[in-house]
N, C-alpha and C positions, 0 to 999 in steps of 0.2 A: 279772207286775206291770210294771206303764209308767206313764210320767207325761206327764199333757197338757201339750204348752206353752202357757204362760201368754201371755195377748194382751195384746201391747208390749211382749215381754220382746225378740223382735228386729224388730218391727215390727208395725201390723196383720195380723190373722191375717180374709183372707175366705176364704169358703166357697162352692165352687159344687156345685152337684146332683150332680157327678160326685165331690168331695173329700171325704179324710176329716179331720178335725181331726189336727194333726200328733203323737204321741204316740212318747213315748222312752224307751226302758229306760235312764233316769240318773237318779241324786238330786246332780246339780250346777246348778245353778242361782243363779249368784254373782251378786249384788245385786236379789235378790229375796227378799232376808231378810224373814219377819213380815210378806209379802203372802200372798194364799189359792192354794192350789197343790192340782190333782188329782189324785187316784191312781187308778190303775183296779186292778182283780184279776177276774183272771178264775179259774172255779173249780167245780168240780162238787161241791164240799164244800156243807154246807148253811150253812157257816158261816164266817166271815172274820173273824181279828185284825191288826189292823195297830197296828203299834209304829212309832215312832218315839226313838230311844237308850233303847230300852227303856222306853222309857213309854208305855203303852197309849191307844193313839188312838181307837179304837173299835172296836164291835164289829158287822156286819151281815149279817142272813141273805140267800142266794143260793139262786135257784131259776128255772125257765122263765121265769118275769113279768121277772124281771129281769136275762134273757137270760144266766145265767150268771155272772154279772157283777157288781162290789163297786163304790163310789165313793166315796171321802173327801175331802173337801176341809179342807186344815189350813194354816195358815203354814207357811211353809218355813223350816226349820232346816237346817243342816249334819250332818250326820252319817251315822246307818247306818238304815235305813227296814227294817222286816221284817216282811214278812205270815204267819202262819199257816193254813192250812184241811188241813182234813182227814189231819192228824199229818204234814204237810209244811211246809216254811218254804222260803223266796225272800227276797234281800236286793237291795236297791241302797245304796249308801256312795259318800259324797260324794269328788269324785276330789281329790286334790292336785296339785301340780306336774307337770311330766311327768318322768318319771325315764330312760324308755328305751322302745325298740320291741319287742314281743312278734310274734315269726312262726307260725302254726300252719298247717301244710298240711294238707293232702285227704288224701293216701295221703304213704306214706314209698318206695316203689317204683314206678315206672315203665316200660312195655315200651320196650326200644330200635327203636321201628316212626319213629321220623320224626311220629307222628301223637298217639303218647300225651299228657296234658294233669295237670297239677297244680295246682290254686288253692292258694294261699295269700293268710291273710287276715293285712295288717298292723295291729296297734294300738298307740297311742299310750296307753303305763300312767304313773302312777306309783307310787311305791316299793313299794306292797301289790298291785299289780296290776288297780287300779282304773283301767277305760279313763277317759281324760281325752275329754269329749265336746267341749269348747271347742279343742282341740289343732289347728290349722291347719300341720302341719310340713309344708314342701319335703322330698321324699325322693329320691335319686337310687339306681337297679335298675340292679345288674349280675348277670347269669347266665354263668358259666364250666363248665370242661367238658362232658361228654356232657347238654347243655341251652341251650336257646336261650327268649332272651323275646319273651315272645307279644304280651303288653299288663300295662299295672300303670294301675291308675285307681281313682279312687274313685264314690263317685255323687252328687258335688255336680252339677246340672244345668249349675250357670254356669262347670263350669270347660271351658274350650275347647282344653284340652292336649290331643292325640290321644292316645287310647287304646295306640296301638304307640310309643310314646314312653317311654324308661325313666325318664322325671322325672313325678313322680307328689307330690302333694298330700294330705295327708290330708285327711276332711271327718268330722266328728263324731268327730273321733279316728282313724278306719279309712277300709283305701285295701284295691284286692286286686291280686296278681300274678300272671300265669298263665305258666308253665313246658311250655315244648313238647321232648320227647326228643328224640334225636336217632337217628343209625340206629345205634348205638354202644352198645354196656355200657360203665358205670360210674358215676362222680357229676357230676350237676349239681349246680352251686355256688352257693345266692344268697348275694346279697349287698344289704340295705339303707342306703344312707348320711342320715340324718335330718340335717338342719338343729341345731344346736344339739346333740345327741345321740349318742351310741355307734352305732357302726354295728352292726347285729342282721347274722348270718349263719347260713345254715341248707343241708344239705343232703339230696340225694333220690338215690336208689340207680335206675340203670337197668341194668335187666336182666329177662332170660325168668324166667316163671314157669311 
């Protein structure tokens, strides 16, 4: 389930022969209260509910003609958005404030080759762990011990920070950091400093397996 962005909501939205309309797995969309807002679902089920704070939004069948595929269009309200098909549910919930940064890596282990690699994806939550999509925080990446940083970046196109730079921006809420081993067993160390926020810390175990 994702939702189109609405045209005007950050400016004209054009389209060229190569683009696709821009679509986001969020139900945050603040001041665009009680205009028409789209949802997609996609689905092999034959069939699709879609709720909004539990009140049933509609209901539409899905099959090849329609490429799989659900579309509601409803006012935007705040809250928890939840679709139904085929004895599965999926939600998006409207995000709050930002409360803190959440880290999750790739693996929890590392070989000590000098070459091994670890992503880690930062987001920007609040207090229920709803990524906050509007969240622009300045982050500042240190990696200690047996670990060294690679690059931390997000994918907004216009940010011109270099990618090997440990000052990193979120964009859509989330940024990533890549963690390179060292020739060493032990622990790399991260460390996130947000803007305004707790600093998140996390670490990865290097060593043979």
């Amino acid at each position: 389930m994702a939702v189109r962005e609405p045209n005007g909501y950050r400016g004209t939205i054009k389209e060229t022969a190569w683009s696709v309309w821009p679509t986001w797995e969020s139900w945050t969309w603040s001041g665009w209260e009680g205009k028409p807002i789209d949802v997609e679902i996609y689905t092999k089920a034959p069939e699709v509910k879609l709720y909004l704070n539990e009140r049933l939004v509609d209901t539409k069948t899905v099959n090849r003609d329609t490429q799989f595929k659900a579309v509601f269009t409803l006012p935007y309200q705040s809250g928890i958005l939840r679709a139904e098909a085929g004895g599965k549910t999926v939600t998006l919930a409207t995000a709050g404030a930002p409360a803190c940064l959440r880290l999750t890596a790739d693996r929890k282990v590392m070989t000590p080759d000098g070459q091994s690699l670890a992503f880690i994806v930062v987001e920007v939550v609040d207090k229920d762990g709803n990524v906050c999509p509007e969240a622009a925080v300045p982050c500042e990446v240190a990696v200690n011990g047996q670990g060294t940083l690679l690059a931390a970046a997000s994918a907004d196109l216009k940010d011109a920070e270099p990618a090997t730079s440990s000052h990193v921006t979120t964009w859509k809420g989330r940024a990533i950091v890549v963690v390179r081993s060292t020739t060493k067993a032990g622990k790399a160390a991260l460390a996130v400093k947000p803007q305004g926020l707790p600093t998140a810390k996390l670490s990865i175990t290097a060593k043979y397996m």
